[in-house]
C-alpha positions in Angstrom: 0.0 0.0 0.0 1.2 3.3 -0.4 2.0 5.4 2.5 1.6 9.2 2.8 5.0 10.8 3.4 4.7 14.1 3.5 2.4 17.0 2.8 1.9 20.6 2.5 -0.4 23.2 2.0 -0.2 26.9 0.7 -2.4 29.6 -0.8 -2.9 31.6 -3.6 -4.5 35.0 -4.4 -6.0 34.1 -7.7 -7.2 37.4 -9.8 -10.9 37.2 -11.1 -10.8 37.0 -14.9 -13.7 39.4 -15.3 -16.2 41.3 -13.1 -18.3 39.4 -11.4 -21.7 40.9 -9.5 -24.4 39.4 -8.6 -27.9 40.0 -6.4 -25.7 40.1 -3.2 -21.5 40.3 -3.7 -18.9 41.2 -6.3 -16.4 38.5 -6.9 -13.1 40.2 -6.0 -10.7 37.2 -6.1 -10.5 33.7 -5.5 -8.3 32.5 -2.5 -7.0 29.2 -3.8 -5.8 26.3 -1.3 -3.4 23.9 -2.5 -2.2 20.5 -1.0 0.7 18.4 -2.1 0.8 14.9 -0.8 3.6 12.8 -1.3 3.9 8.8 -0.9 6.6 6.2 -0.7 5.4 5.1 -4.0 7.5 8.4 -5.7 4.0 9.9 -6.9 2.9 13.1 -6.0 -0.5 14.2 -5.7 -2.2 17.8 -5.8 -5.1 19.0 -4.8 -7.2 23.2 -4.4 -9.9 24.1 -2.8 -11.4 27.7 -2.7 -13.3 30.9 -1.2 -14.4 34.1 -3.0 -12.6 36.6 -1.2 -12.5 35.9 2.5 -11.5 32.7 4.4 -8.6 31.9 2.5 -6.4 32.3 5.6 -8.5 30.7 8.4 -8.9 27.7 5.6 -4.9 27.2 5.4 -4.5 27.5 8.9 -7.3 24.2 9.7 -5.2 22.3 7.3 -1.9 23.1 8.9 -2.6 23.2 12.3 -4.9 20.0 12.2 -4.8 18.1 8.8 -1.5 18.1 7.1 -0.7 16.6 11.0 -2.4 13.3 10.4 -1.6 12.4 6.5 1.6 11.1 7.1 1.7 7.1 7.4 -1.5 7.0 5.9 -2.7 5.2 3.1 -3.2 6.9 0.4 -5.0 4.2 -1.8 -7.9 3.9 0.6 -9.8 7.4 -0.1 -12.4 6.7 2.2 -10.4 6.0 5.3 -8.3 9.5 4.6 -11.6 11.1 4.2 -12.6 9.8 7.4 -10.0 10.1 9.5 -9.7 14.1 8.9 -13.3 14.1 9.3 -13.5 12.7 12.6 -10.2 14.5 14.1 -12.2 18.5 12.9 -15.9 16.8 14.3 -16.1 20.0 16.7 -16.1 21.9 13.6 -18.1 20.3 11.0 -20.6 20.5 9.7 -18.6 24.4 8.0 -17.2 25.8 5.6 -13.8 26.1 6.5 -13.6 22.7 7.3 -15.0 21.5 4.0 -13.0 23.6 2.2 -10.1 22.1 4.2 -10.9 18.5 3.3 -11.8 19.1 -0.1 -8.1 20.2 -0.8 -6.8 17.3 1.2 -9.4 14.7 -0.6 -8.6 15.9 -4.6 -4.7 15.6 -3.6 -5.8 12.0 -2.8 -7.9 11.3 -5.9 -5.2 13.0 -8.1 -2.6 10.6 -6.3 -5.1 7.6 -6.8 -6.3 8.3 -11.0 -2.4 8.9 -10.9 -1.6 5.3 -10.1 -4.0 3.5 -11.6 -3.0 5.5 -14.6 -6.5 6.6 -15.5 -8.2 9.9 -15.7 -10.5 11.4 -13.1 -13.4 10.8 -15.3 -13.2 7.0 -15.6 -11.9 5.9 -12.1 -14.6 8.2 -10.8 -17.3 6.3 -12.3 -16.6 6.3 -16.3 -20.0 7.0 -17.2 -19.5 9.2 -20.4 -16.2 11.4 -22.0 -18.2 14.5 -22.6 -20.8 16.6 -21.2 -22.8 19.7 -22.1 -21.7 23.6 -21.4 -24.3 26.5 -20.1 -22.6 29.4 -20.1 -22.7 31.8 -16.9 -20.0 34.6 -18.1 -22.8 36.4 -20.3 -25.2 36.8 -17.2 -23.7 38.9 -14.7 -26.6 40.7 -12.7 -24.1 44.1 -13.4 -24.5 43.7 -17.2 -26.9 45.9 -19.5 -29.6 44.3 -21.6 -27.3 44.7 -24.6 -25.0 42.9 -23.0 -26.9 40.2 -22.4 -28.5 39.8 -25.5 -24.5 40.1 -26.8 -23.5 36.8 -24.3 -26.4 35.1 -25.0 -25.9 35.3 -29.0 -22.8 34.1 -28.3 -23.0 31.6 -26.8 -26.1 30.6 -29.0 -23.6 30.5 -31.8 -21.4 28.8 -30.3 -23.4 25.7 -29.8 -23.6 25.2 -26.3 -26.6 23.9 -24.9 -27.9 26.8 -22.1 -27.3 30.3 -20.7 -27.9 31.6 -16.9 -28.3 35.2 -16.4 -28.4 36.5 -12.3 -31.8 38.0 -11.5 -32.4 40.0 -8.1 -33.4 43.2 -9.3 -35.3 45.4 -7.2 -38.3 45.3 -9.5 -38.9 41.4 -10.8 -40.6 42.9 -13.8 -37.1 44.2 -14.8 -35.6 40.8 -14.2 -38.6 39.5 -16.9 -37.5 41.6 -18.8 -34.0 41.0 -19.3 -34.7 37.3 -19.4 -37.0 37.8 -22.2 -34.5 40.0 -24.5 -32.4 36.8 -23.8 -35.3 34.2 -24.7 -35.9 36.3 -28.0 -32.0 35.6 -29.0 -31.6 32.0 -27.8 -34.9 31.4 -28.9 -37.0 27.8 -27.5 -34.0 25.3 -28.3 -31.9 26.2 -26.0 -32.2 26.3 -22.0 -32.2 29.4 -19.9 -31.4 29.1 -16.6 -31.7 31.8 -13.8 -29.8 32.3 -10.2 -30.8 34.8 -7.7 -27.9 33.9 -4.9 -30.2 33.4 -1.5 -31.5 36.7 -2.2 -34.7 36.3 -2.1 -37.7 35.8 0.6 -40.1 32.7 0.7 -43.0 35.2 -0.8 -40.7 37.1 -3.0 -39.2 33.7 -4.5 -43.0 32.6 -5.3 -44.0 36.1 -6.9 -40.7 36.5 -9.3 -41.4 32.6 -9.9 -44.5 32.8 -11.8 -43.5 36.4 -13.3 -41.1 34.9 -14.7 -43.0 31.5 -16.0 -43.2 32.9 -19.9 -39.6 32.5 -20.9 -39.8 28.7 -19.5 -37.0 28.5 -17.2 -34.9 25.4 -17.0 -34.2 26.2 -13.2 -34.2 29.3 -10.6 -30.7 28.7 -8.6 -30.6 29.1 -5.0 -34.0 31.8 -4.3 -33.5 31.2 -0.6 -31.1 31.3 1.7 -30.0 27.9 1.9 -30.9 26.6 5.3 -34.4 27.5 4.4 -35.3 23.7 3.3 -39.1 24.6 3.9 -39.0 27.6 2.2 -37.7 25.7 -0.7 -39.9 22.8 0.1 -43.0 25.6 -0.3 -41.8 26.9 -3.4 -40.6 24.0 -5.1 -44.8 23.5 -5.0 -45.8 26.7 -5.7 -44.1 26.9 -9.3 -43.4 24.2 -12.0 -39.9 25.5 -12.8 -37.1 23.2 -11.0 -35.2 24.5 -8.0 -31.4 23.9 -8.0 -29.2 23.8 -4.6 -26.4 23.1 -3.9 -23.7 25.5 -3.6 -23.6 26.9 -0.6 -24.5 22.9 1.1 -21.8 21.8 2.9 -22.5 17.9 4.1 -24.4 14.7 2.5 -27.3 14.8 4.8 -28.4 18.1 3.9 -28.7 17.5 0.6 -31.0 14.2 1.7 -33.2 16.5 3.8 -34.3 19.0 0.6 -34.5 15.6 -1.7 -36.5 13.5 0.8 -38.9 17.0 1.1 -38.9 17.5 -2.5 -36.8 21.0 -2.1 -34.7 20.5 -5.0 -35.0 19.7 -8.4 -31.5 20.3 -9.7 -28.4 19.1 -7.2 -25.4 21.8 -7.9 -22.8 19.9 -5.4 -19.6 21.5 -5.3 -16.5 19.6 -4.7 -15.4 22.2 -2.3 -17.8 23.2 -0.6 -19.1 19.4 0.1 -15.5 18.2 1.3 -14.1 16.9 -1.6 -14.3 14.3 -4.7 -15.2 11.4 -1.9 -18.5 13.1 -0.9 -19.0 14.7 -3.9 -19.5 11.5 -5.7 -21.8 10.3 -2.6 -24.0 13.4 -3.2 -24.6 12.8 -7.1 -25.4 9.0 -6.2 -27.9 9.9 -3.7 -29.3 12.4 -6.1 -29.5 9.3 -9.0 -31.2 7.6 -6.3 -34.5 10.6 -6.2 -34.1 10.5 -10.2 -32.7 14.2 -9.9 -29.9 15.9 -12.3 -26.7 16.7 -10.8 -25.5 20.4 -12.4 -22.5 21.1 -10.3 -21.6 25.0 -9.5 -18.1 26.1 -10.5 -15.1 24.6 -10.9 -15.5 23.6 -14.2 -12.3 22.5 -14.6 -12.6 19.1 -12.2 -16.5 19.6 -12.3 -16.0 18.5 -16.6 -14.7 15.3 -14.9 -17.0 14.2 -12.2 -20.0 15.5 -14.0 -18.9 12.8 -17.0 -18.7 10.3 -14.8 -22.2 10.1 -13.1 -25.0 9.2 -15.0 -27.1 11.9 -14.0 -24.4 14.6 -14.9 -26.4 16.8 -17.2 -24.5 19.9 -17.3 -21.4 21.5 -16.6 -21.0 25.8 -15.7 -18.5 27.5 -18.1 -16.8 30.3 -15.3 -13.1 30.0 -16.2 -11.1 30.7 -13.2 -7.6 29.0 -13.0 -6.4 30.0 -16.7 -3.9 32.2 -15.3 -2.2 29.3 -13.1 -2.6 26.4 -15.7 -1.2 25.8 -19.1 -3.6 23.9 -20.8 -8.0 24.4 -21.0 -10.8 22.8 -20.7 -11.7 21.4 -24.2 -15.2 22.5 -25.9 -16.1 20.8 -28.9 -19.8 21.5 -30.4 -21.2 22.6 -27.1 -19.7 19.9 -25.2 -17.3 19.9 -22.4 -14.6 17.1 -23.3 -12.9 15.6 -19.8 -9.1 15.5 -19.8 -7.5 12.0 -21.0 -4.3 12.3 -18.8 -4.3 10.6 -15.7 -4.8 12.6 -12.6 -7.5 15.3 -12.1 -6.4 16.5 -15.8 -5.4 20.2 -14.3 -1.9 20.7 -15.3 -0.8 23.7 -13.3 1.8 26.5 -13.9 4.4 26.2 -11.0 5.6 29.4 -11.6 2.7 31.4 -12.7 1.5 29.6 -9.4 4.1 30.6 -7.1 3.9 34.8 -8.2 0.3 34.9 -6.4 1.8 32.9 -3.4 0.7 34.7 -0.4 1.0 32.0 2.4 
């Protein structure tokens, strides 16, 4: 078996690649955690996690002070038992975010370490299911953005193939968010899917209101209306409105994404590898959402998302926000809509060690 050595774990300031507002925040930069794990076996594994601006720091210092700790001696072929082990040893602190975001950098080190070996790509020893999967483009939707520039993303991405656009709603008046959304609809026309997010930033009565305002341009979801906590208000509207209701983002353990399925809260499962823990519950999340017949869409991250969204079944989409160009050297590859996952074994992120180590800032 082979045995954890060493580890380490640093963090980067990562620059946003454009601006970024919606109902609630501005992007201002992404706070990137890495983790290096070596093993007796002369492979090396790495793994990121993230935040939007604030945590980065408190983040690095849950893996040092109590993660890094543990890895050495342990196997590092048995991802479950890793998983586990951290899991238990931060108990006092989870369910969070900081510990989640902890153990997800810890738990893709481990898968990268494990595709690595079995000399496979993240896509097939993560379950296999299919080598591609469909694009909906976020980039175009920014709640900041005029309705010419809307209509501008939306055509395209329209001509670009891909299968669906998302525009941020959360305007003061939801008859301005109709309307944007149908200067949209009128470009993408009924072929392809429109998808809207309001980031938690509505109420329960609000949430139903805007939902069947904005029932003529035939929504393929409304993201996260409620802050998400509120499973009944979700529950309440998920009743209240035929469009679908996607979570996920902002859920940080398995069993709260069973509460809103077992209620019938969520429609659409947006799991995050970081924000869940990792690749290990990740993959637990998108099987228990197979298991209510519900669509896993997962929220940013598209460049490891492209691989564990192929290899699910119910992987129906993946969101095209690129992030880590500036720190990798090669892309993820879109062919006729489609998101292609990597061939090379490993999580098929091949970072830039420089351009990494210029935004190294712990």
């Amino acid at each position: 078996m082979p045995l954890i050595t060493a580890a380490r774990a640093y963090l980067v300031d990562l620059e946003v690649e454009t601006v970024r507002t919606d109902a609630l925040q501005t992007f201002v930069k992404q706070e990137t955690l890495f983790v290096e794990i070596d093993t007796d076996d002369g492979l090396t594994g790495t793994g990121y996690s993230y935040t939007i601006g604030t945590g980065g720091r408190a983040t690095l210092s849950m893996l040092r002070d109590h993660l890094i700790p543990l890895l050495p001696g342990l196997d590092a072929a048995s991802t479950e038992t890793v998983w586990r082990t951290l899991f238990l040893h931060t108990k006092a602190t989870t369910v969070g975010v900081i510990t989640a975001l902890a153990l997800a950098a810890v738990d893709t080190a481990i898968w990268d370490l494990k595709s690595r070996r079995e000399g496979l790509p993240l896509w097939q020893v993560a379950g296999g299911h299919r080598p591609e999967v469909p694009l909906y483009d976020t980039e175009g939707g920014w709640l900041q953005l005029s309705v010419d520039e809307l209509v501008r993303g939306a055509a395209a991405s329209r001509d670009a193939g891909w299968r669906g656009v998302k525009v941020k709603i959360g305007k003061p008046d939801p008859h301005e968010d109709l309307e944007r959304l149908v200067a949209v609809r009128s470009v993408i026309g009924p072929g392809m899917d429109l998808m809207v997010d309001a980031n938690q930033s509505l109420t329960s009565a609000d949430a139903i209101r805007r939902a069947h305002i904005l029932e003529p341009v035939d929504l393929f979801w409304i993201e996260e209306p409620l802050p998400a906590e509120d499973v009944a208000g979700h529950e309440r509207l998920a009743a209240a409105t035929p469009t679908p209701i996607a979570v996920g983002e902002s859920i940080y353990s398995v069993g709260q994404f069973r509460e809103y399925l077992q209620r019938g809260a969520a429609g659409i499962v947006q799991v995050d590898v970081a924000r869940i823990g990792g690749i290990t519950p990740w993959l637990k999340v998108a099987h228990l959402a197979e298991a209510f017949n519900v669509e896993v869409c997962p929220h940013f991250l598209m460049e490891l998302h492209v691989s564990l969204t192929a290899a699910v079944p119910n992987g129906r989409y993946v969101e095209h926000i690129p992030q880590l160009r500036a720190i990798t050297t090669n892309r993820i590859e879109i062919r006729d809509g489609v998101a292609v996952a990597p061939t090379a074994p490993g999580l098929g992120i091949e970072w830039d060690p420089d351009a990494v180590d210029d935004r190294r800032v712990a």
